[in-house]
C-alpha positions as CSV (number, residue, x, y, z in Angstrom):
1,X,100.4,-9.7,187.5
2,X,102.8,-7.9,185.2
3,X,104.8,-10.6,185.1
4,X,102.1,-12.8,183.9
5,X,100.8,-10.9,181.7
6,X,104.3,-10.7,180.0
7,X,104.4,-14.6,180.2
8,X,101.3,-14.6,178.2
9,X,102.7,-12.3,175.6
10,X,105.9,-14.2,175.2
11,X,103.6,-17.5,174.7
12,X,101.3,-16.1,172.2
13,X,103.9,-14.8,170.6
14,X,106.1,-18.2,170.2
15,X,103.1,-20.2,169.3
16,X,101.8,-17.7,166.5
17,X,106.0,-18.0,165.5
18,X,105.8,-21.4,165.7
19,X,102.4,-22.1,163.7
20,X,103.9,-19.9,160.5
21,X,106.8,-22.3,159.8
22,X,105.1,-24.9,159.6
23,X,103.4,-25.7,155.9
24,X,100.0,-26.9,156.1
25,X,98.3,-29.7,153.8
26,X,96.9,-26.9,151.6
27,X,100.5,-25.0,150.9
28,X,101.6,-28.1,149.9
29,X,99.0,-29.1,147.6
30,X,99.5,-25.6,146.3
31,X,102.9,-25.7,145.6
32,X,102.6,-29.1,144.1
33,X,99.6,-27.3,142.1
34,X,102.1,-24.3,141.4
35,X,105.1,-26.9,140.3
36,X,102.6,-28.8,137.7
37,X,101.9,-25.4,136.5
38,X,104.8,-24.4,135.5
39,X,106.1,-28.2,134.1
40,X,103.1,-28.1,132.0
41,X,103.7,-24.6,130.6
42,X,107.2,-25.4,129.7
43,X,106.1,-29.1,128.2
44,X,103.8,-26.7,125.9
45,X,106.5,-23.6,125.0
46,X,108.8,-26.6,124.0
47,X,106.0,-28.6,121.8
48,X,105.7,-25.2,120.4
49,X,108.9,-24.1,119.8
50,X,109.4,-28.0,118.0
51,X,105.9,-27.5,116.0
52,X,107.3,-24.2,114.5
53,X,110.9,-26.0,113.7
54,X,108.7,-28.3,111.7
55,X,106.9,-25.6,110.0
56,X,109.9,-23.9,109.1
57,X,111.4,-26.7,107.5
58,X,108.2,-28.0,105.6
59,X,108.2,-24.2,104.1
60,X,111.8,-24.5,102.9
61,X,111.3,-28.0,101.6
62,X,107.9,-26.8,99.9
63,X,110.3,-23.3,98.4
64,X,112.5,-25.6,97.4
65,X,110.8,-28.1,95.6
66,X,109.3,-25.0,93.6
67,X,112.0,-23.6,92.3
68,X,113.6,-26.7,90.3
């Protein structure tokens, strides 16, 4: 009976192993989700960054065209 019982164990134990290495439909919508994320955050930060380069420069043009 013992030796059963450890049998049992030992399955459970493999199969619960086995299941958690596996990704499922929904981790890998959600790390699809997670990679769009952060491509579309860094799209943004770099239209940013390229919208302020632009205001910087139309403010120099702008100081410049003022003082001649």
């Amino acid at each position: 009976m013992k030796k059963l019982l450890s049998f049992v164990c030992v399955m459970m134990v493999a199969t619960v192993m086995a299941g958690c290495e596996k990704e499922g439909p929904a981790e890998q919508a959600g790390e699809k989700i997670d990679n769009a994320a952060e491509h579309t955050q860094e799209k943004a930060s770099d239209a940013g960054d390229a919208m302020q380069d632009q205001a910087e420069e139309l403010g120099d043009k702008a100081e410049e065209a003022t003082d001649h």
